[in-house]
C-alpha positions in Angstrom: -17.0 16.2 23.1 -14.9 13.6 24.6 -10.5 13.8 24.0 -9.9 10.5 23.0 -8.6 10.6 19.5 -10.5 8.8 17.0 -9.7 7.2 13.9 -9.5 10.3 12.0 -7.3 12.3 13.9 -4.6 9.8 13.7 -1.2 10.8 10.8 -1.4 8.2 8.0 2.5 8.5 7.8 2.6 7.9 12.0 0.4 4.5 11.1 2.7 3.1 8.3 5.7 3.9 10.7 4.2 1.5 13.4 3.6 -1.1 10.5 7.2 -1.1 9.9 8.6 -1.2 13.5 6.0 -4.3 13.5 7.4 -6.1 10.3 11.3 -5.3 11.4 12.2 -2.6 8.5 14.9 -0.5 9.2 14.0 3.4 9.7 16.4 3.8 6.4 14.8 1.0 4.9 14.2 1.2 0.9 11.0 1.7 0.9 11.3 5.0 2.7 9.6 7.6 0.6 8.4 5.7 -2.1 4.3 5.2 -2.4 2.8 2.1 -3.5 2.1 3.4 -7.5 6.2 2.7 -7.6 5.9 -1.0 -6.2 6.5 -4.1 -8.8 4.0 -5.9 -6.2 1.1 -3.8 -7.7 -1.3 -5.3 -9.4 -4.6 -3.7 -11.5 -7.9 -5.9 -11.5 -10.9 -4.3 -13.7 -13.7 -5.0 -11.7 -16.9 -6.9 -13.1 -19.5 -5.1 -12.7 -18.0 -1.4 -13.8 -15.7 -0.1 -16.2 -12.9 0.9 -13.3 -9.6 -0.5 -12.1 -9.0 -1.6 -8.6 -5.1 -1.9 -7.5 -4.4 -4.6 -5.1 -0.8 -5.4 -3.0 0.3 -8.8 -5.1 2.4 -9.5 -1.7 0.1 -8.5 0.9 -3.1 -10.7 1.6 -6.9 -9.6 2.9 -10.0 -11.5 4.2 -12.1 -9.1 2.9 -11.6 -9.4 -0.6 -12.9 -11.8 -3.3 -9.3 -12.5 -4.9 -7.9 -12.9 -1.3 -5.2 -9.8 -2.1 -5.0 -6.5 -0.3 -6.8 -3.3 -2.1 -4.5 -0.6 -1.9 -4.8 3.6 -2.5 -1.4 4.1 -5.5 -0.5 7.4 -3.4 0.1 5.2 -0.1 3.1 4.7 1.7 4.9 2.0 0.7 5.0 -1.5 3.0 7.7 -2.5 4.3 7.6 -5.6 1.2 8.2 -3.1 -1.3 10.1 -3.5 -4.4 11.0 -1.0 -7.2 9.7 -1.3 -10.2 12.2 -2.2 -13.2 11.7 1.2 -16.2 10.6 -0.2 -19.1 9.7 1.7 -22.5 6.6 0.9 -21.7 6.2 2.8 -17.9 8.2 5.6 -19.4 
């Protein structure tokens, strides 16, 4: 087996780290700790052809998908973009 790391063997925390050295966010930015299920950017799409939700970065754009918005994982890191969510009776 070769040593060169692959893709898999890389921390996802480590990754998100270098995305915000890249964007300019301070290391005791607001976004520190937070995922992106906490974001007000967040945004649930049902999708067409099943009965599930996709969640999609309202900030953050993508080539790869239809509506032109970045699909996102709720227990990711949070970008450097990120924005708390106002508590309503309704998230409560």
């Amino acid at each position: 087996m070769s040593d060169t790391p692959t893709l898999f063997d890389h921390d996802p925390a480590a990754i998100y780290e270098e995305y915000d050295k890249r964007c300019g966010a301070p290391a005791n930015a607001p976004h520190v700790g937070h995922t992106c299920r906490e974001c007000a950017n967040r945004q649930r799409w049902q999708a067409d052809h099943a009965n599930t939700i996709q969640q999609y970065c309202g900030v953050r754009r993508s080539n790869r998908t239809r509506n032109g918005l970045l699909k996102i994982k709720c227990n990711q890191a949070a970008c450097c973009l990120f924005q708390a969510e106002e508590k309503t009776k309704e998230n409560e």
